[in-house]
N, C-alpha and C positions, 0 to 999 in steps of 0.2 A: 504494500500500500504506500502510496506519497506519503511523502510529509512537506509540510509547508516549513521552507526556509525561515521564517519567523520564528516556526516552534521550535528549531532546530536550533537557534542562535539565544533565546531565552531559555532555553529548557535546560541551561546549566546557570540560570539565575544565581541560587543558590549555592555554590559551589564555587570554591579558588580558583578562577582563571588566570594561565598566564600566554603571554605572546611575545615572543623574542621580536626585536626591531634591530635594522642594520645602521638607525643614524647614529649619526655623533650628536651627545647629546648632552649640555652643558644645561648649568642655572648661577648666575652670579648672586651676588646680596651686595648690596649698594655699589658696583662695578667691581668687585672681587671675585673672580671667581672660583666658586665653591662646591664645584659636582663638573665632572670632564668624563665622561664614560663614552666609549665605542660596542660595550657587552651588554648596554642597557635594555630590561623585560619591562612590558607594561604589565600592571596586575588591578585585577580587578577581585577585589576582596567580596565575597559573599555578597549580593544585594546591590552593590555598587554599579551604577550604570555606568559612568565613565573612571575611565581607569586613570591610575599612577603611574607613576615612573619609580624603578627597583634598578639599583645598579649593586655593584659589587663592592665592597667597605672599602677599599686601595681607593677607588676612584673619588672617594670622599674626601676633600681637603678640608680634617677637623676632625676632633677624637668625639669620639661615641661614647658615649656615658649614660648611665638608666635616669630615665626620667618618671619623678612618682607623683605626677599634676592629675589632679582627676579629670578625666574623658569631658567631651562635650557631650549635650543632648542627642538621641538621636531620632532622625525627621521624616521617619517616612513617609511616601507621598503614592498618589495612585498615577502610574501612567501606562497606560493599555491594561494588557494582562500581567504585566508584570506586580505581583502581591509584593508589599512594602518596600520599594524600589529607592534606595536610596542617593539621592544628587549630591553635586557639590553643598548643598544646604544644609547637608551632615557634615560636622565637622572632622576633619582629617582623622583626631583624637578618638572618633568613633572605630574602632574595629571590630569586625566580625570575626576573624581569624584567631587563631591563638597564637603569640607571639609577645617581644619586647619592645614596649615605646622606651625610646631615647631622645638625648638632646644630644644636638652636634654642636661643639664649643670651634668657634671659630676667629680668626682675626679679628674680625667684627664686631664680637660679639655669641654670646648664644641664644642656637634657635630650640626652643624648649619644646620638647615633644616631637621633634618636624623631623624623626626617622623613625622604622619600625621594621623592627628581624623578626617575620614569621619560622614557626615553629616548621614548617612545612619543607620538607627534606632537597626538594627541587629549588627552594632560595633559598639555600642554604648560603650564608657568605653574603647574601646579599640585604641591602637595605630599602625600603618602601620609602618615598621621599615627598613631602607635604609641600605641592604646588606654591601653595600663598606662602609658605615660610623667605621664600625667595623673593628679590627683585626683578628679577629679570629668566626667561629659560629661553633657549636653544633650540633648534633640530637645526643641523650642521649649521649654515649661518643665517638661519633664516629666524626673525624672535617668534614667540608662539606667546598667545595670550590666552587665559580660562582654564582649562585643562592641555594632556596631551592629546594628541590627533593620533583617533581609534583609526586602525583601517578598515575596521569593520562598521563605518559612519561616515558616511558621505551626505553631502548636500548637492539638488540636482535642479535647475532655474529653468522653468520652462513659459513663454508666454502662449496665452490661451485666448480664444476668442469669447469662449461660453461666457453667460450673462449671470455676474456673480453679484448679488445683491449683502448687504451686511448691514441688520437693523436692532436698532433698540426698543423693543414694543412695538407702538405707532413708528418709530423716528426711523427713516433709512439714515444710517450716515455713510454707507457708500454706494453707488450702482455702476457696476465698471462691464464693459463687454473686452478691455484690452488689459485684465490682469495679469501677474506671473506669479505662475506655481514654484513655490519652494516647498523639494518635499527632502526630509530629516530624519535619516533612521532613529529612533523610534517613534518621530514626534509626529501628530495628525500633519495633511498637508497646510499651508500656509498659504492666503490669498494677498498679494501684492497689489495694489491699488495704486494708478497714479494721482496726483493731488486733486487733479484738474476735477477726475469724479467722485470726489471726497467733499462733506459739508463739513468745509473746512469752518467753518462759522461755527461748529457746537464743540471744537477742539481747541483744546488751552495747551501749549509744551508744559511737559512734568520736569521737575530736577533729576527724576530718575535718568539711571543709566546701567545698564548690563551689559556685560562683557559675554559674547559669544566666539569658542575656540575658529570655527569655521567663518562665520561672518562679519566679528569686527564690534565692534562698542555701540550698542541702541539706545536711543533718544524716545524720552515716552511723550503720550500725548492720555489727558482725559477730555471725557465728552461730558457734555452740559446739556441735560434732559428732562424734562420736565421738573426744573426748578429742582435738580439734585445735581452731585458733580458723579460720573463712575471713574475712578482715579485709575491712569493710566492703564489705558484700554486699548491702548493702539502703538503701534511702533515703528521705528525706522531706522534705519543705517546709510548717515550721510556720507560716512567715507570707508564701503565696505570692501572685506577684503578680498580676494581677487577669485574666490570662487561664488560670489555672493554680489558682480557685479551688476548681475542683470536687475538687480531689484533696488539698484541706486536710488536713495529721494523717494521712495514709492513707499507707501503706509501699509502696514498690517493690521490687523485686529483679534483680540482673543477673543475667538469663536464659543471658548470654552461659556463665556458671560454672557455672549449675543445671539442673533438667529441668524442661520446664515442659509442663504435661499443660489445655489445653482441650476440653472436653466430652469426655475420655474421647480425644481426639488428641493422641499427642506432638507436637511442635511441635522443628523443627530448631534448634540452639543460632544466633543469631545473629553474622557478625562484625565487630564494631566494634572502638572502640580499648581495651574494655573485656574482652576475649575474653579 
């Protein structure tokens, strides 16, 4: 019998993944740099949708030492079929695995908690390394922002003629027939809107801002509807990065909140962690 490559790629949710990667693969802390590895695994610890960076103790520039700080909260969130699927929103300190958190005592400074030796015989030698504890990361000379880049996630920009309508109640705030589909392993697809067919009159810009690995730093927008605000509801990436250029300047909206009407079919709200 088939199985569907979806169930095939979650269906070890639950379970320590690893995947070897051939870059080089740095992270500095305030222009120092602090992690130089060529032997570096991603690992995605139980639960974890996006994964870490694991290199080997040598490639560590700084002694490893036990750290005894209690764990952050942990946050899980609903996205597809994935049961209690945990994001960047869970803090690094979070682990599922059995293993030792440490801090790495650096020129710089120490980064408290921001390494972790799994008990797990296959990283063995090797260290789990906490994204945000750095300033800066690497793949060969190219900087990466958010997480590291899954090869098993890709983003794909397609524009569409269909008539994709995106309403609040009574309130359309967009009706486009020239959007672009971004679609995001795992995430529902994404409807890109340009301004022109956007009421741009019930959108205020938010302070907000999210950092996305694949497409680059989002600017929010809330909408103003019957005499309430819905606090950013929509987004955009004014200078995205370069797989994410087709949707330059061009608005999205979380469907997860709104009704979204293709060619004349409503369309199920989707649930993410956005819902």
């Amino acid at each position: 019998m088939a199985i569907q490559m979806r169930s095939l790629l979650t269906g070890a949710h639950r379970e320590l993944r690893v995947h070897p990667v051939e870059k080089w693969v740095r992270a500095d802390l305030r222009g120092a740099p602090v992690v130089s590895s060529t032997r570096a695994v991603l690992v995605w610890e139980p639960r974890r949708v996006v994964p870490s960076y694991a290199v080997p103790v040598a490639d560590v520039d700084g002694e490893l030492v036990p750290w005894t700080g209690q764990p952050g909260e942990e946050r899980p969130v609903p996205l597809g079929d994935l049961p209690g699927a945990l994001t960047p929103g869970s803090p690094f300190s979070v682990h599922t695995t059995q293993g030792r958190p440490l801090t790495i005592r650096t020129g710089r400074g120490d980064l408290p908690g921001a390494a972790f030796a799994p008990d797990d015989p296959h990283l063995g030698g090797y260290v789990v390394l906490d994204w945000n504890a750095f300033t800066q990361w690497f793949e060969e000379d190219e900087p990466v922002m958010g997480h590291p880049h899954d090869p098993f996630s890709r983003i794909d920009c397609l524009r569409s003629s269909r008539r994709v309508v995106v309403a609040h109640g009574e309130h359309v705030l967009a009706d486009s027939a020239r959007a672009t589909l971004l679609y995001e392993t795992p995430l529902p697809v994404r409807f890109y809107v340009p301004r022109e067919d956007v009421r741009m009159d019930l959108l205020t810009p938010s302070e907000t801002h999210t950092i996305c690995a694949y497409k680059g730093v989002a600017s929010y927008w809330s909408a103003h509807v019957d005499g309430r605000m819905v606090p950013d509801i929509a987004w955009t990436y004014e200078e995205p990065l370069h797989d994410a250029a087709p949707v330059r300047g061009l608005l999205a909206f979380f469907t997860e909140r709104l009704d979204l009407t293709v060619d004349g079919i409503r369309r199920e709200r989707p649930r993410t962690p956005w819902s």
